[in-house]
C-alpha positions in Angstrom: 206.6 104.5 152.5 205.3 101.0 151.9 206.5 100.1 156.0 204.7 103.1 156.9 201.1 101.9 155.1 201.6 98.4 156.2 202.1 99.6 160.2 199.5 102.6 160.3 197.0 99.7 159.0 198.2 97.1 161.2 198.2 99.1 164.0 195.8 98.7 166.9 195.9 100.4 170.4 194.4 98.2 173.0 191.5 99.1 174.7 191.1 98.9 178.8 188.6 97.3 180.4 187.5 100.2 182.5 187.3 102.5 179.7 185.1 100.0 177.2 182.9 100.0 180.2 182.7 103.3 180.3 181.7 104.1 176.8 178.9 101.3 177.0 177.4 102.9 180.4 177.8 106.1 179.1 175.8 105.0 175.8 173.2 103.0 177.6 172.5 106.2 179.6 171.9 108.2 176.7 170.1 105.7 174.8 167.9 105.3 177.7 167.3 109.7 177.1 166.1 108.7 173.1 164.2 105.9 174.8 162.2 108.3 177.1 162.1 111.2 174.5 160.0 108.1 172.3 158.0 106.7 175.4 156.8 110.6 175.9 156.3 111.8 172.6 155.0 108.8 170.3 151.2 108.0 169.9 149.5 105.7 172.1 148.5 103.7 168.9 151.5 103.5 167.6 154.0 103.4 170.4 156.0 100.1 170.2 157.9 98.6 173.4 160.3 96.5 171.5 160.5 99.4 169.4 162.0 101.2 171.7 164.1 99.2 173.7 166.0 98.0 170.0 167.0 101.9 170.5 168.9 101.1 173.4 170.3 97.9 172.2 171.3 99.4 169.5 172.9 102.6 171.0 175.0 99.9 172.9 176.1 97.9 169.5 176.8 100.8 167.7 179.2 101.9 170.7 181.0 98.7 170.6 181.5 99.0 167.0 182.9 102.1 167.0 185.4 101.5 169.8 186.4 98.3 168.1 186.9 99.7 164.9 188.4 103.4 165.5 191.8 102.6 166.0 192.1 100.2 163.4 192.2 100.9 159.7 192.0 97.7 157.9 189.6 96.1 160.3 186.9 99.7 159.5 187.3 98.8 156.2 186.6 94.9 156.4 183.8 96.3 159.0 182.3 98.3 156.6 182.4 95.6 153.9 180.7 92.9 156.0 178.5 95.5 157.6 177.2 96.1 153.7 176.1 93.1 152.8 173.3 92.9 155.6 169.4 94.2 154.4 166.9 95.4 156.6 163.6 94.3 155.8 161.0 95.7 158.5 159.2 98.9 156.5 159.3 102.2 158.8 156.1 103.0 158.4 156.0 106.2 160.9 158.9 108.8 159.7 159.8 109.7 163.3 160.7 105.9 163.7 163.6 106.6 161.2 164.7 110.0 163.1 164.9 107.9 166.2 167.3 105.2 165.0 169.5 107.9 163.0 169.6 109.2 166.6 170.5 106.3 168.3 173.3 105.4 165.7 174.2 108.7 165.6 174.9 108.3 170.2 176.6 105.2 169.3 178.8 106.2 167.0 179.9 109.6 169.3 180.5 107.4 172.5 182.5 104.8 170.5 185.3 107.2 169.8 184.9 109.2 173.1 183.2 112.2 171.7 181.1 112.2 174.8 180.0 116.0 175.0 178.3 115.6 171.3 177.0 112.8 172.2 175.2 114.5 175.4 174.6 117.7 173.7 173.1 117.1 170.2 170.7 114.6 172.8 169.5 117.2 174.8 168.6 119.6 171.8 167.2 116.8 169.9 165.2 115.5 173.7 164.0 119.3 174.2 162.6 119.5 170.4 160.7 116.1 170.6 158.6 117.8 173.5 158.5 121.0 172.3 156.9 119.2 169.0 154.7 116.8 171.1 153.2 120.1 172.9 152.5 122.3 169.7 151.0 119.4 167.7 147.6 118.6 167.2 147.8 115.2 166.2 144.2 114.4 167.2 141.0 114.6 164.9 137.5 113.9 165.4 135.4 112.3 162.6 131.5 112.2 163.1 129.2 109.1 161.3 125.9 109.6 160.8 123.3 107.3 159.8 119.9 108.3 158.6 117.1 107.5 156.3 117.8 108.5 152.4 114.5 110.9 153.1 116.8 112.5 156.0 119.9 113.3 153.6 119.2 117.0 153.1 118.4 117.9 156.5 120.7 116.1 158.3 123.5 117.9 156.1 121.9 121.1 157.0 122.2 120.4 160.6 125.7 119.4 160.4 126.8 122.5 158.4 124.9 124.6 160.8 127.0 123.2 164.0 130.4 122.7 162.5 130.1 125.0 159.4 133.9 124.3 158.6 133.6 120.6 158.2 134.2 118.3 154.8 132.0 115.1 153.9 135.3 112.5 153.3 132.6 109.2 152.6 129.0 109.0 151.6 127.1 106.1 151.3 123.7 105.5 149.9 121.1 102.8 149.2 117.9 103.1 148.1 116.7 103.0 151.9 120.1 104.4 153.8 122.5 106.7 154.1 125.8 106.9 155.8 127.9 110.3 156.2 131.5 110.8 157.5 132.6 114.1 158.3 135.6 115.4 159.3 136.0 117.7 162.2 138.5 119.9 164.1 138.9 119.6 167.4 137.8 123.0 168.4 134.4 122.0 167.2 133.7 119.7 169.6 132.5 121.4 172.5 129.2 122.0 170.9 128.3 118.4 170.4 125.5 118.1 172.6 123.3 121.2 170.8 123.9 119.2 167.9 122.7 115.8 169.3 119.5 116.4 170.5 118.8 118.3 167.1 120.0 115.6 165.1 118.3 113.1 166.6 115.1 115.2 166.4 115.2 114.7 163.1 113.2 112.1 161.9 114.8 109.2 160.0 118.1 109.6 161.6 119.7 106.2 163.3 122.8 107.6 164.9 125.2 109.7 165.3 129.1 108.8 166.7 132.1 110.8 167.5 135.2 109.2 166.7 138.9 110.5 167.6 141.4 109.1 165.8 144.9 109.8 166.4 147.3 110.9 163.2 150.4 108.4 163.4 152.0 109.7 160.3 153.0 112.9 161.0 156.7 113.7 162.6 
């Protein structure tokens, strides 16, 4: 029984050539699918190059890993020990960012012991969703500053409310001269922006008035 231990963990089929480079073209293909799937569905504002290609990088690593330590007991297990002691430090500060390197470990870790069809699969389910999630998302919101005199604070709100009845003050600021509102808006309000405008700025004691969209980079 001891023999038997001893030469299941010692034991260690060698890998060809052609078929190492076969599981790192077949992951650099697919990693090159999450790439795209992040290129087409992230944020302008937050979409990050190197971000992306470290997807593909690490698709690759994660391959050669695998493939390395599959048929080898005792060298997964001295992996997975020296693999421990190392500490990521960057924060994730977008959520999808963490979906997307789960996804490219996960790639890796299917090509490295030839589960190829899992690989390609659970990719093309996971590529289909990102759109589908891109598409039915409104990610985009419009927020409207308005500066006035502190005489203009009651009719300017009274304007406001009366062309985008369902928006929210989020800031007000006042001085003893000023005032500053920040709404925000949906972006189905929008289109009536120019009715508003030349009311607004009928009203006397009003400086401007900005629309500003800003992009929400936190949700998945």
């Amino acid at each position: 029984m001891k023999e038997f231990i001893i030469s299941n963990l010692a034991s260690q089929s060698a890998m060809s050539l052609s078929e190492a480079l076969f599981k790192l073209f077949v992951s650099l293909v697919i990693g090159c699918a999450v790439y795209a799937a992040y290129y087409l569905t992230s944020p302008r504002v937050s979409y990050n190059g190197s971000f992306g290609i470290s997807l593909v990088a690490m698709t690759i690593i994660t391959t050669a890993i695998m493939a390395v330590i599959s048929s080898n007991i005792a060298l997964s297990l001295g992996m997975v020990g020296a693999l421990s002691i190392i500490r990521f430090r960057t924060a994730i500060k977008d959520p999808r960012d963490a979906m997307f390197i789960f996804w490219s470990i996960m790639i890796g870790i299917c090509c490295g012991v030839a589960q190829y069809i899992i690989a390609l699969a659970s990719t093309v389910v996971l590529f289909v969703f990102f759109l589908c999630a891109k598409a039915i998302r409104d990610d985009k919101r419009y927020i409207l500053i308005i500066r006035c005199d502190i005489s203009a604070m009651e009719k300017v709100k009274a304007i406001t409310y009366k062309h985008f009845p369902t928006s929210r003050i989020s800031v007000q600021n006042t001085n003893k001269e000023s005032a500053e509102f920040i709404y925000e808006l949906k972006r189905a309000q929008i289109s009536g922006n120019s009715r508003f405008l030349k009311e607004i700025y009928a009203c006397e004691g009003v400086e401007c008035a900005n629309f500003v969209l800003q992009e929400d980079t936190t949700n998945a």
